[in-house]
N, C-alpha and C positions, 0 to 999 in steps of 0.2 A: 504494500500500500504506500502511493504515494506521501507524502508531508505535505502538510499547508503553505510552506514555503516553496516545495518544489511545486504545487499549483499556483499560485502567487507568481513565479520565476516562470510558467508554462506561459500565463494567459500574457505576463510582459513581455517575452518574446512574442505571442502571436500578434500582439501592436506594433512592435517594432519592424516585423514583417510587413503589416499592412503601413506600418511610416515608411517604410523603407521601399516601399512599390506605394505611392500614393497619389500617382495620375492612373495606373493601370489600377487600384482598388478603387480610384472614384467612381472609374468609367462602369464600373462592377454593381458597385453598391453606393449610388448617389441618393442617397434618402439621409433622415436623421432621423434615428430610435435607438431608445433606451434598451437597454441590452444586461441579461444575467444570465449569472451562468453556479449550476446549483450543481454542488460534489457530496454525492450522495453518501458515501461510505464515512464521511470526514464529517457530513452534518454543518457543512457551510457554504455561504455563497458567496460570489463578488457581483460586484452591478458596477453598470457604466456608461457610456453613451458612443453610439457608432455613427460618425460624422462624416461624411464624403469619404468614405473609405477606412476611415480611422479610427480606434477605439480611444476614446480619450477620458478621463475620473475616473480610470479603474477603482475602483475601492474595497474595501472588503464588507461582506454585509447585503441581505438579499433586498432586491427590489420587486415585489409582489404584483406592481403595476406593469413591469418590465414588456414593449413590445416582443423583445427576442427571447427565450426562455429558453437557456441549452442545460440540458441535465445529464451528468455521467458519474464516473468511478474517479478516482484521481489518478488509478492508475491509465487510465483510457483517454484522461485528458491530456497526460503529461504526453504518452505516445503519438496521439494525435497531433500532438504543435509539431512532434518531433519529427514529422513523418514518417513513426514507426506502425499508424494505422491509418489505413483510407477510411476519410472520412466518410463517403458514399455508400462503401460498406457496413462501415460503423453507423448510420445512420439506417439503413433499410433493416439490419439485422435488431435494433434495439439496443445496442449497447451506447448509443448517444442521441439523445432525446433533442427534439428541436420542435420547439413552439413557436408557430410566428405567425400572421398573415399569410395567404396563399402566396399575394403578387411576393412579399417579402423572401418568404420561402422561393421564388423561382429566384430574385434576384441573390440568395443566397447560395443558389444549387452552383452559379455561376463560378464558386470560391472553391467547389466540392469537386 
């Protein structure tokens, strides 16, 4: 099982990926919505805000109201940034949960 620091260290890297590519994550994901991401073995979340491609407030701490809702294991999340799991399978199989709007969710498959 992952640490709350090594999930913490997972989702800073996935920002920094999406900083780091942030004309090709706009063109991807140009909306603005509030975004969490819930670790279920660990019993915490983070929330935050996904801005033209970028996640920005990461924080620790769930957001209930959250447009994006991603829920997994810490060990699932940690391999996912790492890409030591496809996300697309990790996603149809169940082992990574995604809550969103439909249009949101296509504009999200986009990343997957």
């Amino acid at each position: 099982m992952a640490t709350v620091e090594e999930c913490r260290a997972a989702l800073e890297k996935l920002a920094a990926k999406l900083a780091a590519n942030a004309v090709e994550a706009r063109e991807k994901l140009d909306f603005d919505r509030s975004l969490a991401c819930r670790i279920t073995d660990l019993g915490i979340a983070f929330h935050g805000q996904l801005q033209n491609g970028q996640i920005t407030g990461l924080s620790e701490g769930d957001d209930p109201r959250a447009k994006i809702k991603l829920t997994s294991t810490s060990d699932d999340l940690v391999a996912l940034v790492a890409g030591q799991l496809n996300a697309m399978s990790a996603w149809t199989s169940g082992r990574v949960k995604i809550e969103a709007g439909v249009f949101d969710l296509l504009k999200l498959r986009k990343l997957l």
